[in-house]
N, C-alpha and C positions, 0 to 999 in steps of 0.2 A: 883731244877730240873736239871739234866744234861742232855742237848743236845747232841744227837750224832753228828759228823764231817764223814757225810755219802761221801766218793768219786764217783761222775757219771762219772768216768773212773774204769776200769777195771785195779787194779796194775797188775805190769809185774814183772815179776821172780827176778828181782835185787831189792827189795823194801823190805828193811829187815823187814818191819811190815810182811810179808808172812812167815818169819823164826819165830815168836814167840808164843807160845802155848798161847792158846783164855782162856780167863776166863767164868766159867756162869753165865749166865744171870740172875742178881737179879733184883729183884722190886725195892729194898729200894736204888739201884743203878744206875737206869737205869728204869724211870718211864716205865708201860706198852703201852701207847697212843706214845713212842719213840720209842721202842720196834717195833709196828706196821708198824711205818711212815719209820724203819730202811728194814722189811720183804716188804713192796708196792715198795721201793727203788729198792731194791735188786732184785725182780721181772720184772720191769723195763728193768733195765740192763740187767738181763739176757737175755731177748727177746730181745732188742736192738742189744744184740753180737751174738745171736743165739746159748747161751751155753743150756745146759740143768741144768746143776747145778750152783749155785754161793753160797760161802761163805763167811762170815762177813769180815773176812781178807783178802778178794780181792776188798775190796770197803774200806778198810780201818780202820773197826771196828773190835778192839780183843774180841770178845764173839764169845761163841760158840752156834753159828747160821748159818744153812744156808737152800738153799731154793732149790728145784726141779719142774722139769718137761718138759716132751717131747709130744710133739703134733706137727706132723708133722714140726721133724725138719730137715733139710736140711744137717745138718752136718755128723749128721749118717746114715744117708740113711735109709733104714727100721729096724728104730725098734719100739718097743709097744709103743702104747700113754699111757703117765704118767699124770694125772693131776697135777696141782700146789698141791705143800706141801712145808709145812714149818717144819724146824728141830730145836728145842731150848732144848739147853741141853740133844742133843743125847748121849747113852751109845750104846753099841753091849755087849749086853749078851752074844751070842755065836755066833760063827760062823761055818757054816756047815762044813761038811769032803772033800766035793768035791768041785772042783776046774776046771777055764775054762780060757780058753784067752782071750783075746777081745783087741782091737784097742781103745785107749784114746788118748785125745785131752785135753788141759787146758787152758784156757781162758786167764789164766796168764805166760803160757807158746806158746807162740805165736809158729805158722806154726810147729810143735812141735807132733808127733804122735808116743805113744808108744805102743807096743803088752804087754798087762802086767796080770799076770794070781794071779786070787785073787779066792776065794771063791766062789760060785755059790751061796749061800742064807748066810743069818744069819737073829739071831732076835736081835731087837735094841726097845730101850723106849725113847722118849721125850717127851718133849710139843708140841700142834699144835699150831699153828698162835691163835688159841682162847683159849690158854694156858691150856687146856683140855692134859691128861694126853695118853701117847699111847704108844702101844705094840702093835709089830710086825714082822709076819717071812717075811723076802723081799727077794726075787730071783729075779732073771735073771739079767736084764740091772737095774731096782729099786735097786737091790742091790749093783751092780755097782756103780751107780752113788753114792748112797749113803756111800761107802766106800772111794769113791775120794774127795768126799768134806768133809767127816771124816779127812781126811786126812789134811787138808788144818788146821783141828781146832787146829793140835798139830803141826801147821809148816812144814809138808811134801809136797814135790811137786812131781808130776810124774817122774822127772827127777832125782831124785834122788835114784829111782829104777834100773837106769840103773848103768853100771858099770863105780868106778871112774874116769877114762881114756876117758870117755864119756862125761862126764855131763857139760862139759865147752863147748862142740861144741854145745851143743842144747842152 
């Protein structure tokens, strides 16, 4: 059985495990009762930090995993309550034509706030937390977050959006 080496700190931007693309999540690799005890983790922390999203590679583990949700969070002021979900071996089938701004924050990029214009929906398929099988068109901020913490599974950070002459002051 392989244990996970779960971090109850949140890495920060200089932790080269955030530079490397996650692998998925197998059974025969990574029993599912790990799996679990890795998403209750991860949930956790994330309400501890008060993010709304947290990915496997910011807790220390390369799989591609990560979790959501916003319920009265403080950090973005008004927006829609998300209930918890979990993402295990998400894909984005498509992403929609239109495109918005919005204000991001990343839990691993401290005091750190970027305007960064992505997509307004897409549809995406993973596993839930009870490895049930899903498809979905996700707009607004759902789709947000979910495209940030996508991001995180293939080694991107917010900061890297910006231009390179930038990226060293944040």
């Amino acid at each position: 059985m392989n244990k996970l080496e779960i971090s109850r700190e949140v890495l920060d931007d200089t932790d080269p495990r955030l530079r490397q693309k996650c692998v998925e999540w197998r059974a025969d690799s990574v029993p599912a009762s790990e799996l679990k005890r890795l998403l209750m983790e991860m949930k956790e922390t994330m309400r501890q930090e008060g993010g709304v999203g947290l990915a496997a590679p910011q807790v220390g583990v390369g799989l591609r995993v990560f979790v959501m949700e916003a319920q009265g969070n403080m950090r973005y002021g008004e927006i829609s309550d998300i209930p918890f979900q979990a993402f295990i071996n998400p894909k984005i089938e498509k992403y929609g034509k239109k495109t918005g701004k919005f204000e991001e924050g990343c839990l691993s990029v401290r005091d750190c706030r970027i305007s960064m214009m992505r997509p307004k929906h897409l549809v995406a398929t993973w596993l839930d937390e009870n490895l049930r099988p899903r498809r979905k068109r996700l707009k607004g901020v759902e789709a947000r977050i979910f495209q940030h913490e996508y991001d995180h599974l293939d080694g991107i950070l917010i900061k890297d959006y910006l231009p390179e002459e930038w990226q060293n002051l944040v």
